[in-house]
N, CA, C and O of each residue as an XYZ file, in Angstrom:
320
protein
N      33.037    -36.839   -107.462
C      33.899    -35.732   -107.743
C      33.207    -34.408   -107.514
O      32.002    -34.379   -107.764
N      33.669    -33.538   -107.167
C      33.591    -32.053   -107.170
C      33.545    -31.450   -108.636
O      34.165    -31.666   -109.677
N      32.338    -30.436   -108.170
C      32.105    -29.778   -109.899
C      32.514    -28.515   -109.606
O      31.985    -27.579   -110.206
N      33.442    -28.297   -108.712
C      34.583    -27.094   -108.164
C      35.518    -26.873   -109.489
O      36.225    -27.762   -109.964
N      35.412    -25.575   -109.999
C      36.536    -25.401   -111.164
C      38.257    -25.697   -111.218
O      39.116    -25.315   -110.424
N      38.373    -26.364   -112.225
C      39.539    -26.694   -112.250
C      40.627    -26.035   -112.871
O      39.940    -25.029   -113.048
N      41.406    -25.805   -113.219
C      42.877    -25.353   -113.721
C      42.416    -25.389   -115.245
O      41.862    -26.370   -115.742
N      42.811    -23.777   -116.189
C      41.707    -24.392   -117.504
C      42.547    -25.012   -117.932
O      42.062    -25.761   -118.780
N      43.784    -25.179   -117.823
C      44.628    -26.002   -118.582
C      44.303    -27.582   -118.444
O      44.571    -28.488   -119.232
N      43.711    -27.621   -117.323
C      43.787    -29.018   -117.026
C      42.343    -29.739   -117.215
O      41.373    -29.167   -116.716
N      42.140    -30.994   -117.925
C      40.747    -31.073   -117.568
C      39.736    -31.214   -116.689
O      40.361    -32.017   -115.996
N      38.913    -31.136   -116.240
C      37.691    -31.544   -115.087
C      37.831    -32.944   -115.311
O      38.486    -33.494   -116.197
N      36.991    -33.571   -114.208
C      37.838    -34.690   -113.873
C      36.443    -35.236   -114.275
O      36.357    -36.439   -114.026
N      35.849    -34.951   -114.568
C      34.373    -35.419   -115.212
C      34.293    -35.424   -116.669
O      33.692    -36.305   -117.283
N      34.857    -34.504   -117.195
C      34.761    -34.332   -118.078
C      35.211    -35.649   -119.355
O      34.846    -35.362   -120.495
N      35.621    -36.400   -119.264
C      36.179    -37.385   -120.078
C      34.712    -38.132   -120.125
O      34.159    -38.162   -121.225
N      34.068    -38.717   -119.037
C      33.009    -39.669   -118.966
C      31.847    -39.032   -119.258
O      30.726    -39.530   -119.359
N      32.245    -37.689   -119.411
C      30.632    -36.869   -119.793
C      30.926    -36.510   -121.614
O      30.123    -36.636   -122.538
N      31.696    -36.258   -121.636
C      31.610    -36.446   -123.103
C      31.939    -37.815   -123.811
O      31.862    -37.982   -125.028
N      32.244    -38.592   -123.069
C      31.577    -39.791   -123.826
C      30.358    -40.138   -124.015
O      29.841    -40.612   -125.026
N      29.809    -39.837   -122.793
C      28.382    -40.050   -122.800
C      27.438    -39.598   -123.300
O      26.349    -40.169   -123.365
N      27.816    -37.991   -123.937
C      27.578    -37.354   -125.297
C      27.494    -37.743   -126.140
O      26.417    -37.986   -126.686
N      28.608    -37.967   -126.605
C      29.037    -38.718   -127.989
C      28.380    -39.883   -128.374
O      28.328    -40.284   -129.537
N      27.840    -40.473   -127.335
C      26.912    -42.103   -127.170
C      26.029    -41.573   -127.822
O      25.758    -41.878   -128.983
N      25.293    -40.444   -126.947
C      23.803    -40.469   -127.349
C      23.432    -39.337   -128.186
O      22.389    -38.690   -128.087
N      24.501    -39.130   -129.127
C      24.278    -37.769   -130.081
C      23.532    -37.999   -130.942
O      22.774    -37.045   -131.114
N      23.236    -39.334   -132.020
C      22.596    -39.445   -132.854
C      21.128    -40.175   -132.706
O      20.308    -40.498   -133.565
N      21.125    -40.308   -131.221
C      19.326    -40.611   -130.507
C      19.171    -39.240   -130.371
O      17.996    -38.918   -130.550
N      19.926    -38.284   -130.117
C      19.454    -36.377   -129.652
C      19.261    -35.949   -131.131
O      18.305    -35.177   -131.193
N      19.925    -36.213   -132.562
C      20.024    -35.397   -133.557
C      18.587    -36.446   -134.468
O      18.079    -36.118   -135.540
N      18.254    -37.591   -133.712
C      16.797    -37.882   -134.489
C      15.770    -37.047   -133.899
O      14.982    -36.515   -134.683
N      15.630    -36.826   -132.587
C      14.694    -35.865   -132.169
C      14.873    -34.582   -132.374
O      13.944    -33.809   -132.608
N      15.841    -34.317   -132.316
C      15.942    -32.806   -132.693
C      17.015    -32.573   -133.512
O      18.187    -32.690   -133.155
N      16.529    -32.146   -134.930
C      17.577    -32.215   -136.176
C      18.115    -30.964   -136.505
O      17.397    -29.973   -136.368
N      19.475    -30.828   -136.993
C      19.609    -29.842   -137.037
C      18.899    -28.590   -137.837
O      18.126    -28.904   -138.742
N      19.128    -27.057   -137.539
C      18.612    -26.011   -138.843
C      19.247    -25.987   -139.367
O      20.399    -25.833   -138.960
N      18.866    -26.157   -140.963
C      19.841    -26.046   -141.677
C      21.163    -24.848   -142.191
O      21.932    -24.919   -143.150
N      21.026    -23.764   -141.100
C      22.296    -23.006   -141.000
C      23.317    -23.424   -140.424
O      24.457    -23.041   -140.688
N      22.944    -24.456   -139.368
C      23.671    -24.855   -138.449
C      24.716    -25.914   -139.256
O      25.945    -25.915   -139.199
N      23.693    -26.953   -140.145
C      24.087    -28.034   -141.103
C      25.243    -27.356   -142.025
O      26.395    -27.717   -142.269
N      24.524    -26.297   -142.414
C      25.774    -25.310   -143.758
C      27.046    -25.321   -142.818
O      28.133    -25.861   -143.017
N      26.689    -24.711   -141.935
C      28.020    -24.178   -141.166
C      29.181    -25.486   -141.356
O      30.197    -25.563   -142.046
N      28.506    -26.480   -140.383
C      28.731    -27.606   -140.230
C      29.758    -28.139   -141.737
O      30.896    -28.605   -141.687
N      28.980    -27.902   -142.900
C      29.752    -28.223   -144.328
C      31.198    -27.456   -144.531
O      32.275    -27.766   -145.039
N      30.782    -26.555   -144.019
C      32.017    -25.334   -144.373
C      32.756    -25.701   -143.589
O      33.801    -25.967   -144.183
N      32.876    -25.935   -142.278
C      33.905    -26.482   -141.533
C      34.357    -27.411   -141.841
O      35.575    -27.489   -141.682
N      33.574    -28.691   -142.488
C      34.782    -29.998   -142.665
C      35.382    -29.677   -144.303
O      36.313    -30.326   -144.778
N      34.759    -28.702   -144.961
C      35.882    -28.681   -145.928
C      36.696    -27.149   -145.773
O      37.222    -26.463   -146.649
N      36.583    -26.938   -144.422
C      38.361    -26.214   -144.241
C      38.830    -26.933   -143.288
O      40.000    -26.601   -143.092
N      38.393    -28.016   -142.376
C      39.421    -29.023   -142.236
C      40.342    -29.783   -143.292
O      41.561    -29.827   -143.459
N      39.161    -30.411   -143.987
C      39.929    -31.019   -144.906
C      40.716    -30.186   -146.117
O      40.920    -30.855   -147.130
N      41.105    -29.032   -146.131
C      41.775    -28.577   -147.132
C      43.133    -27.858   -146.133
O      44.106    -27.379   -146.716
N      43.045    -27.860   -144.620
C      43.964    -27.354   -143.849
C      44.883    -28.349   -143.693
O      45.951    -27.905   -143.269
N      44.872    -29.755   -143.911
C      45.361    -30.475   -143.957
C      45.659    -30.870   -142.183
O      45.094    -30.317   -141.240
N      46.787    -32.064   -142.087
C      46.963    -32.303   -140.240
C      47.365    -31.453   -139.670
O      48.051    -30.846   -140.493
N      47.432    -30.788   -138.456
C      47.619    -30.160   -138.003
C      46.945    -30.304   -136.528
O      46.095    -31.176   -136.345
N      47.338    -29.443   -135.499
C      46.982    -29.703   -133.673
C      45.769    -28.912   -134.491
O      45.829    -28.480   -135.642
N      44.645    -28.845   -133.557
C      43.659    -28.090   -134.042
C      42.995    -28.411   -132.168
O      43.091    -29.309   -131.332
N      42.283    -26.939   -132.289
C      41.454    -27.003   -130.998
C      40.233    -26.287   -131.540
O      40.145    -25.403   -132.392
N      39.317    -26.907   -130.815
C      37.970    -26.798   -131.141
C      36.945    -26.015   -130.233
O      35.983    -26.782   -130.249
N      36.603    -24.992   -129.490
C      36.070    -24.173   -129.136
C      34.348    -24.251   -129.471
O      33.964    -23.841   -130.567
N      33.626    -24.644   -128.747
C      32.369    -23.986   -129.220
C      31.970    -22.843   -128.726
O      31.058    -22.359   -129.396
N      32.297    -22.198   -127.795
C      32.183    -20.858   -127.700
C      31.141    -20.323   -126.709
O      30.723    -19.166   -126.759
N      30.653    -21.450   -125.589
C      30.391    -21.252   -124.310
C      31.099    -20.603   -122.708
O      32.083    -20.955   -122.056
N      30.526    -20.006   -122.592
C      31.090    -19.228   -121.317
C      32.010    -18.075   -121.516
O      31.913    -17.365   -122.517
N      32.779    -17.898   -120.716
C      33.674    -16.171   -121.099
C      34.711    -16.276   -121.966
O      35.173    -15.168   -122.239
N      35.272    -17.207   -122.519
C      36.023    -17.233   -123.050
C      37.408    -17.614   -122.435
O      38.155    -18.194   -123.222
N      37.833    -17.421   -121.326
C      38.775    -17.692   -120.426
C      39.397    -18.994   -120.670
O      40.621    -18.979   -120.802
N      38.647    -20.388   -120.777
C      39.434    -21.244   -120.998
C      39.863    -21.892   -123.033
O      40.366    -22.891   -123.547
N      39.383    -20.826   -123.424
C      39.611    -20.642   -125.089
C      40.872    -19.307   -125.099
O      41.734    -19.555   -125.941
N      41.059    -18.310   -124.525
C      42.374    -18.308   -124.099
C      43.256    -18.741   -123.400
O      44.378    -18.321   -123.679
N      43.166    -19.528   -122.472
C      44.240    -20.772   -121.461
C      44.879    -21.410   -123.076
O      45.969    -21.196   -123.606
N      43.574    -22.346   -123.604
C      44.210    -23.175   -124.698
C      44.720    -22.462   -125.837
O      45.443    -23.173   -126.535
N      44.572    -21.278   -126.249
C      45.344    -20.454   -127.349
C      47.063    -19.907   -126.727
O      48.005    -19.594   -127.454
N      47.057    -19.922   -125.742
C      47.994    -19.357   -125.130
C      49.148    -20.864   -125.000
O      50.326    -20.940   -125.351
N      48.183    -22.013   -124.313
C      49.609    -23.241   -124.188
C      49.768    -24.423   -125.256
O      50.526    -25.392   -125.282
N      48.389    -23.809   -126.457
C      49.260    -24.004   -127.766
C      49.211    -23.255   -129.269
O      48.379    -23.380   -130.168
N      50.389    -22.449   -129.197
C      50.372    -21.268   -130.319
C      50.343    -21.940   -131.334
O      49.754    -21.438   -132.292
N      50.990    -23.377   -131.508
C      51.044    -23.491   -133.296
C      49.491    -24.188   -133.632
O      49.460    -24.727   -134.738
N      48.392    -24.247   -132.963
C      47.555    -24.979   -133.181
C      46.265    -23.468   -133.903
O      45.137    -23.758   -134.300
């Protein structure tokens, strides 16, 4: 596949098998390198305003690059 940008609405076509492959090896990456514990706090505070926001669409942003495709997804879903 081409690592040519895609439509932000749409995903990269890589992207599914690369974040799996993340997700595999997150807790062999978080024994070598553990988190700071600001990062950990943060981390707390977020799952208990998940869990007090109750279900809901939710999009998750970490907040790499210009921002462009964190407005695509605010824009094609408002109630989230």
């Amino acid at each position: 596949g081409s690592l040519a940008a895609a439509s932000p609405l749409e995903p990269h076509e890589l992207a599914g098998p690369s974040a799996v492959q993340h997700a595999c090896s997150l807790e062999r990456y978080l024994e070598r390198q553990p988190l700071p514990p600001h990062t950990h706090d943060a981390f707390g505070e977020l799952t208990a305003w998940l869990d007090a926001a109750g279900e809901r669409p939710l999009i998750l942003d970490s907040g790499c690059g210009t921002g462009l495709s964190t407005r695509a997804l605010a824009l094609a879903h408002p109630q989230s």
